[in-house]
C-alpha positions in Angstrom: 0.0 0.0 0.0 3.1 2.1 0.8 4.2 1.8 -2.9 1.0 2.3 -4.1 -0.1 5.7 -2.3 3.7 6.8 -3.5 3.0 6.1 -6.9 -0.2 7.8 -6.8 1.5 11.1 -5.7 4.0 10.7 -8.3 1.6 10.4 -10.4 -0.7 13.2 -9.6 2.6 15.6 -9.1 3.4 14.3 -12.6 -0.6 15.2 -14.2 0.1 18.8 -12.5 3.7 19.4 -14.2 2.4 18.3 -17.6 -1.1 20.3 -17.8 -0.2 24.2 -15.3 1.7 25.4 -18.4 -1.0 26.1 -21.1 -1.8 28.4 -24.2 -5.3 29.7 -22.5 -8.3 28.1 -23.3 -11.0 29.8 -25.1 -13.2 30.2 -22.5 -13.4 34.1 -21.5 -11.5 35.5 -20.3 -8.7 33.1 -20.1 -7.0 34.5 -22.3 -7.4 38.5 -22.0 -4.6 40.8 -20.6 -2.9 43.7 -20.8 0.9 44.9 -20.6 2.7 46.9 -17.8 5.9 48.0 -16.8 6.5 47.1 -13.3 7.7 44.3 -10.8 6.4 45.8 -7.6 2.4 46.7 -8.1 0.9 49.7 -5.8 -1.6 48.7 -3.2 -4.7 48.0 -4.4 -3.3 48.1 -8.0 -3.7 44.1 -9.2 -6.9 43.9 -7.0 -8.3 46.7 -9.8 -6.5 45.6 -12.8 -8.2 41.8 -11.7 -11.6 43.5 -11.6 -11.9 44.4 -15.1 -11.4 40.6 -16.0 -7.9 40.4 -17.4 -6.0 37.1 -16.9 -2.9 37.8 -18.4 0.3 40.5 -17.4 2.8 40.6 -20.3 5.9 42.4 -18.8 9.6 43.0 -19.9 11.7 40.3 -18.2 15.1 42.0 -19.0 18.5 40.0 -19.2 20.7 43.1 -17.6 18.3 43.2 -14.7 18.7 39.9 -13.5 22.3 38.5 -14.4 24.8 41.2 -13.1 27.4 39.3 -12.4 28.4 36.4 -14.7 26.6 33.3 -13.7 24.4 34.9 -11.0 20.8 35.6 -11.6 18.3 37.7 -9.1 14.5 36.7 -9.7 13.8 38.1 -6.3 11.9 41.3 -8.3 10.0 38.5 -10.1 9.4 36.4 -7.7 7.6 39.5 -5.8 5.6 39.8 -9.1 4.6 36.7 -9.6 3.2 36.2 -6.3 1.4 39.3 -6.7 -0.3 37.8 -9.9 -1.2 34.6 -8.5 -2.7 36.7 -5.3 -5.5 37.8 -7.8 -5.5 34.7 -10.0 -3.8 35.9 -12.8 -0.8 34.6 -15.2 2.5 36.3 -16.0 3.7 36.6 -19.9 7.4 37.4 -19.1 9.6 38.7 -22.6 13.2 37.3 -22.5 14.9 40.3 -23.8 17.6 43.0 -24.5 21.3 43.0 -24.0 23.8 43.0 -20.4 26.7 45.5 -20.6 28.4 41.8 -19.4 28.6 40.1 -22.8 29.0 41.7 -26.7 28.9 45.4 -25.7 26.0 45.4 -24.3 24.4 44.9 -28.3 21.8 42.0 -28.4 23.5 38.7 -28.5 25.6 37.7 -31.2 29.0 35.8 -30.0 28.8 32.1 -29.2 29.4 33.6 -25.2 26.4 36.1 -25.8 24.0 33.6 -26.8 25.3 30.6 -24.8 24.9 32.7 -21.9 21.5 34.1 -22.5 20.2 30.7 -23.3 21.8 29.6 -19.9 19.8 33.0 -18.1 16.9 31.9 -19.8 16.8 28.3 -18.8 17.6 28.9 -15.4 14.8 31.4 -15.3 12.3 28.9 -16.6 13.6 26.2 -14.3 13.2 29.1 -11.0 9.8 29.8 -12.1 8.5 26.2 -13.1 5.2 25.4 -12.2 3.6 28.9 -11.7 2.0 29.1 -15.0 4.4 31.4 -16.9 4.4 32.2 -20.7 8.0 32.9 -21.5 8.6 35.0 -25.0 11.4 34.9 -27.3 12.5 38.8 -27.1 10.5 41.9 -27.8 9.6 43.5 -30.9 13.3 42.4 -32.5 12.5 43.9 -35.9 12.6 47.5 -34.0 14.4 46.7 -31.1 17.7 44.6 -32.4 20.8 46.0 -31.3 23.0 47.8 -33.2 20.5 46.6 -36.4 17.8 44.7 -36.6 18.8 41.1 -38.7 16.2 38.4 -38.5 19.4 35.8 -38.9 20.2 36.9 -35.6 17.9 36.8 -33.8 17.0 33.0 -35.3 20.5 31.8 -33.9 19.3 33.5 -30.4 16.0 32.1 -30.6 16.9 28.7 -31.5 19.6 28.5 -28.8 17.1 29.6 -26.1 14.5 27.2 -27.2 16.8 24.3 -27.5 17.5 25.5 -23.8 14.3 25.8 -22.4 12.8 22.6 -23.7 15.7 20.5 -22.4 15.4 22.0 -19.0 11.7 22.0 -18.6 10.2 20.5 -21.5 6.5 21.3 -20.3 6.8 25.2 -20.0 5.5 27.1 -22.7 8.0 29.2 -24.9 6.9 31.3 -27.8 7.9 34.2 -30.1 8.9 36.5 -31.8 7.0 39.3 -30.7 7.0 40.7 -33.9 6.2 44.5 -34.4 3.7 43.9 -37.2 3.2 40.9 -39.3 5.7 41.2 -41.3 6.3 37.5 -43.5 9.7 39.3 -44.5 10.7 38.1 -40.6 8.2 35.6 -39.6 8.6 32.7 -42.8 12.5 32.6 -42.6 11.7 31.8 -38.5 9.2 28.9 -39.6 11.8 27.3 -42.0 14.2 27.4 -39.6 13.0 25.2 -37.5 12.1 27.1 -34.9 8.3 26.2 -34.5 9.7 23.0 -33.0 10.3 24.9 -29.8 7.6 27.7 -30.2 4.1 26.7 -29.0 2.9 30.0 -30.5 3.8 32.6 -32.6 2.9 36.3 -31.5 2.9 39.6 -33.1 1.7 43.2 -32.4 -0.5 44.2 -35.3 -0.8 48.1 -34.1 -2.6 50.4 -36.9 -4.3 53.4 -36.9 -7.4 51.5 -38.8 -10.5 50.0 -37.2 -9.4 46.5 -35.4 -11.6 44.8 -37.6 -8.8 45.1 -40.6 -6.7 42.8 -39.5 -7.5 39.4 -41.0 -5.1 36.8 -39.2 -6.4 33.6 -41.4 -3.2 33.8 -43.9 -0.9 34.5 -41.1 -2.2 30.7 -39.3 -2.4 29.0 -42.6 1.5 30.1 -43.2 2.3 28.9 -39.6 0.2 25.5 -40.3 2.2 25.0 -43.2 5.4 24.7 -41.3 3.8 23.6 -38.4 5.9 20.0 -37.5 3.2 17.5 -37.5 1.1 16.1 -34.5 1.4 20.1 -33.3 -0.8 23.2 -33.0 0.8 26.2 -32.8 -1.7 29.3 -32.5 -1.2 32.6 -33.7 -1.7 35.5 -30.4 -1.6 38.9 -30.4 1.4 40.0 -27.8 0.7 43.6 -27.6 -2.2 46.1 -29.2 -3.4 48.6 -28.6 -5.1 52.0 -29.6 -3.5 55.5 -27.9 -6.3 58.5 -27.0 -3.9 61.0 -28.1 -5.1 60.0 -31.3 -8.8 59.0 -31.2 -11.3 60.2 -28.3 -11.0 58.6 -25.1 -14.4 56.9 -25.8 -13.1 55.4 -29.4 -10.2 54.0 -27.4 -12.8 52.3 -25.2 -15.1 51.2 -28.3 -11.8 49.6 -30.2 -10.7 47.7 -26.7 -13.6 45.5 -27.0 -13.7 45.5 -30.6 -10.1 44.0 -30.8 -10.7 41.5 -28.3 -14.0 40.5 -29.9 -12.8 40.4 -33.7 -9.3 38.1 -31.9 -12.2 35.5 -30.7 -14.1 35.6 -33.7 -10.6 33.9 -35.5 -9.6 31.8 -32.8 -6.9 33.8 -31.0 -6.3 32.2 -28.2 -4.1 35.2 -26.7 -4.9 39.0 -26.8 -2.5 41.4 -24.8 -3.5 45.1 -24.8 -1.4 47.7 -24.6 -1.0 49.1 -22.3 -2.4 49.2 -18.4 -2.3 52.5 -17.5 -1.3 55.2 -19.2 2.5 56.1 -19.0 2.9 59.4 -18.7 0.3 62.9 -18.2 0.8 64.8 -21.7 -2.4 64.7 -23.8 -0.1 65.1 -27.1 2.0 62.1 -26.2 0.9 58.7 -28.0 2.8 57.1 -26.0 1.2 58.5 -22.7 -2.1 57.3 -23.6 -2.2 53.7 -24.4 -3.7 53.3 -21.0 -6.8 51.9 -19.8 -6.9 54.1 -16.8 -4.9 57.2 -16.0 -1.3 57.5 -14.9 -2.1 59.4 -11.5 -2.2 56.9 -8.6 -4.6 57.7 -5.7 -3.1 56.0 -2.9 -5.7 54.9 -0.2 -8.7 55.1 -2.2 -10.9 52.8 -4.3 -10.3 52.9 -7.5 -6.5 53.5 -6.8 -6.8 54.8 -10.6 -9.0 56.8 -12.5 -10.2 54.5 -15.1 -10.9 55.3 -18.7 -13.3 54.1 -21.1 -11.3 50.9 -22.0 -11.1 49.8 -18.6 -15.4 49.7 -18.7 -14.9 48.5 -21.8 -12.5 45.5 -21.0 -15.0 45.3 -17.7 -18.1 44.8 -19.5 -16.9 42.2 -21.9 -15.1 39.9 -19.5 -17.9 40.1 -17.2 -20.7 39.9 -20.0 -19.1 36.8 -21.3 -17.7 35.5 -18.2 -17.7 31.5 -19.1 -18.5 31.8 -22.7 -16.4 30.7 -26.0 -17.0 32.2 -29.5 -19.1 30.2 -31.2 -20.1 31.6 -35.0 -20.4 35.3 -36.9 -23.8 35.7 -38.5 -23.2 37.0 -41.9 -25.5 40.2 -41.9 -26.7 42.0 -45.0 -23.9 45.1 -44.8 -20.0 43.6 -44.5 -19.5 46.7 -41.7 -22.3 45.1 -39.1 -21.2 42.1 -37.0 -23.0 39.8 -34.7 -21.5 37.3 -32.6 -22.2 34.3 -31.1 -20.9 32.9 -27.7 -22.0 29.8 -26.0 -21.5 28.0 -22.8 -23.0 24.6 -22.8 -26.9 25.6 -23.9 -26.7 29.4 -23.0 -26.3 31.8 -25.2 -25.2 35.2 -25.6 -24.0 38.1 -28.4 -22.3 40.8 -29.7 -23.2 43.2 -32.3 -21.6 46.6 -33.6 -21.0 48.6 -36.3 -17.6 49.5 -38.2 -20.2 52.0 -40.4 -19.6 56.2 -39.6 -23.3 56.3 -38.5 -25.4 53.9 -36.5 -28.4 52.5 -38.1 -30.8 49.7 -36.9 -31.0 46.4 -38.7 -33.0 43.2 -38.1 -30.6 40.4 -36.6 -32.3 36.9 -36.9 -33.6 35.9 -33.4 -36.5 34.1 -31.7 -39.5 35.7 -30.1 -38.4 36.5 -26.9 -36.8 39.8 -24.9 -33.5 40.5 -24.6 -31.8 42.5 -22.4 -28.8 45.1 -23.7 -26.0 46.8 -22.5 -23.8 48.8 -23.9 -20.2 48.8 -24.5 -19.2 50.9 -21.5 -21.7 48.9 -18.8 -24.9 51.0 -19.2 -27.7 48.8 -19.0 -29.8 49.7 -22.2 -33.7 49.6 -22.8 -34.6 45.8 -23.3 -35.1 44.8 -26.7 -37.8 42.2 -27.8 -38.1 40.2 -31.0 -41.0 38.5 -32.7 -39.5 36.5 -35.7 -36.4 39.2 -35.7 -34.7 41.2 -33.1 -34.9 45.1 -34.3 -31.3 46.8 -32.7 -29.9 50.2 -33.3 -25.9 48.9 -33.9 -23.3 51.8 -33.5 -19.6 51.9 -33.2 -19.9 50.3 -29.7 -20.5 46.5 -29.2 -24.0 46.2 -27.5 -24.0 43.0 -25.7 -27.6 41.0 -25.8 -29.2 38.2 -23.6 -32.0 35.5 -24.6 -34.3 36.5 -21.1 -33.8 32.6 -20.4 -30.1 32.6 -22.1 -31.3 30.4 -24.6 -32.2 31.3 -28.3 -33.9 28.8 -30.7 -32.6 30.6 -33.6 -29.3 31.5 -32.1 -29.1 27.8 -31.6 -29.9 26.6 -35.0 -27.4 28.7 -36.4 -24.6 27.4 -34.4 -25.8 23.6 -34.4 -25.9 24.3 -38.9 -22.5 26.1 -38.9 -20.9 23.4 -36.8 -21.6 20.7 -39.1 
């Protein structure tokens, strides 16, 4: 019996190593977050960034920080973060990246030392943290961010190294890249033939624009990495870091495109969407960079909210908790290509989405069973209920409304998901 109850904790210690490190489900919002720039949060300030429903933290996990003296790493920073993640049940994303004034001139790695060494940092990182749910990411943006130029051969050799590290050290953890500013092919095929989706368990890119979120059309990108793809493995394509600044549009469009990028990511099966960024990183109302936020810089110490939050944060609020437990299920094709409806499901309930990437709102006739539906709108304000007889008549505007069968089930809604599911 002894041997027995020991094999059964070996066993069960075993299941738990080989299923903590995952690519999220698509259950929201497993796989919704948001970027910062710190290690050590204020008070209050992971409790609030928790309570608009993000899951993820993508942060800067930076090579000089950690390793200042050859051989010696410090994770104690880390370590303070990670516990201050798992305090509010959420995962860290950390970015393996940049140079150490200890090896090739402090220029992104490049000797046989350089990389060796980096790989070594990396591994041992991975090995420190095992267990805690981390997704670790090959470098940051290295098509901008390559020192002294950016040269994708480089950065292969780094990659592969640190891949072929990580996987022999703790073959379970999840490693990805490249963290691509854009979506360049130029940089991203020449890392599939490489070999290096044999260590990547998904690729990631930040697809920024100006443009409506609804623009980017990621199927090419997955059927490139599918075609590469070594077989008996699915490697998904996420979306790193995104985001919309409101030094450029209003405040409230900011908000609007939040939701709209994380909606038009379910509709095509990402299974990771990182928005950039938290709060906002600085006070001037000219500075793009200042306003990626999705609350304000000023920290309020002692009182709740600790920030002031913007229209994203209601935004990102409303979704996560509107579709709390719900996967994408289908689009309904509507009459105009600018309106969109969307389908979520969870077991038998249903729920939706619908907006409008049309300059003026209009109302349409979405296909729905008799029944009410309650609304609300993008930013959390519950709207007038809305009742159907053979259709559902809805005023769609720039804003996702989100709707709700009154008994969160819809026969039609149903149909249409049972008939595009075969």
């Amino acid at each position: 019996m002894k041997y027995g109850f020991s094999m059964l904790i070996a066993a069960m210690i075993c299941l738990s190593l080989c299923t903590y490190a995952q690519i999220p489900s698509a259950r929201i919002p497993d796989g919704l977050g948001v970027n910062i720039h710190f290690t050590d949060p204020q008070p209050g300030e992971m409790e609030m960034l928790a309570a608009a429903g993000f899951k993820f933290i993508r942060m800067d996990y930076q090579w000089a920080g950690i390793e200042k003296t050859r051989g010696q790493y410090d994770f104690a920073p880390w370590d303070r973060l990670l516990a201050a993640c798992e305090k509010v049940g959420i995962r860290p994303m950390y970015i393996l990246d940049y140079s150490n004034p200890l090896y090739d001139k402090n220029e992104s790695p490049r000797s046989d030392e350089g990389i060796a060494a980096f790989a070594r940092w990396a591994a041992a990182s991975v090995v420190h943290f095992r267990g805690h749910h981390i997704i670790w990411e090959s470098y940051n943006e290295p098509n901008g961010f390559w020192k002294p130029v950016p040269e994708v051969g480089a950065m292969i050799k780094l990659a592969l190294a640190t891949g072929k590290a990580i996987k022999a050290a703790a073959p379970d953890e999840i490693y990805v890249g490249p963290a691509l500013a854009g979506t360049g092919t130029d940089w991203l095929e020449p890392c599939y033939k490489s070999g290096l989706l044999e260590y990547w368990d998904a690729v990631t890119v930040h697809p920024y624009g100006e443009t409506n979120p609804e623009t980017r059309n990621f199927a090419p990108m997955q059927q490139m990495i599918d075609r590469y793809t070594p077989p008996g493995k699915h490697i998904p394509l996420c979306t790193g870091e995104w985001g919309f600044t409101s030094a450029h549009v209003s405040a409230q469009t900011q908000g609007k495109y939040l939701a709209r990028e994380f909606l038009n990511n379910l509709s095509q099966h990402i299974p990771l969407s990182i928005w950039y960024d938290w709060h906002d990183d600085g006070t001037d109302p000219h500075n793009g960079e200042h306003r990626f936020g999705t609350v304000a810089h000023e920290y309020h110490a002692g009182r709740d909210p600790v920030f002031d939050p913007k229209p994203a944060y209601h935004a990102a609020q409303t979704l996560t908790h509107q579709l709390e437990g719900f996967s994408f299920a289908m689009q309904v094709k509507l009459p105009k290509p600018e309106d969109y409806l969307l389908l979520f499901s969870d077991g038998d309930k249903i729920r939706a989405a619908a907006w409008t990437t049309a300059k003026d709102s209009h109302t349409v006739e979405l296909p729905a069973a008799a029944g009410r539906f309650t609304v609300t709108s993008v930013f959390g304000e519950r709207l007038p209920d809305a009742d159907s007889t053979n259709a559902l008549t809805l005023e769609l505007t720039d804003g996702p409304k989100y709707l709700i069968p009154s008994h969160e089930t819809d026969a039609a809604w149903r149909d249409l998901i049972a008939h595009n599911s075969k």
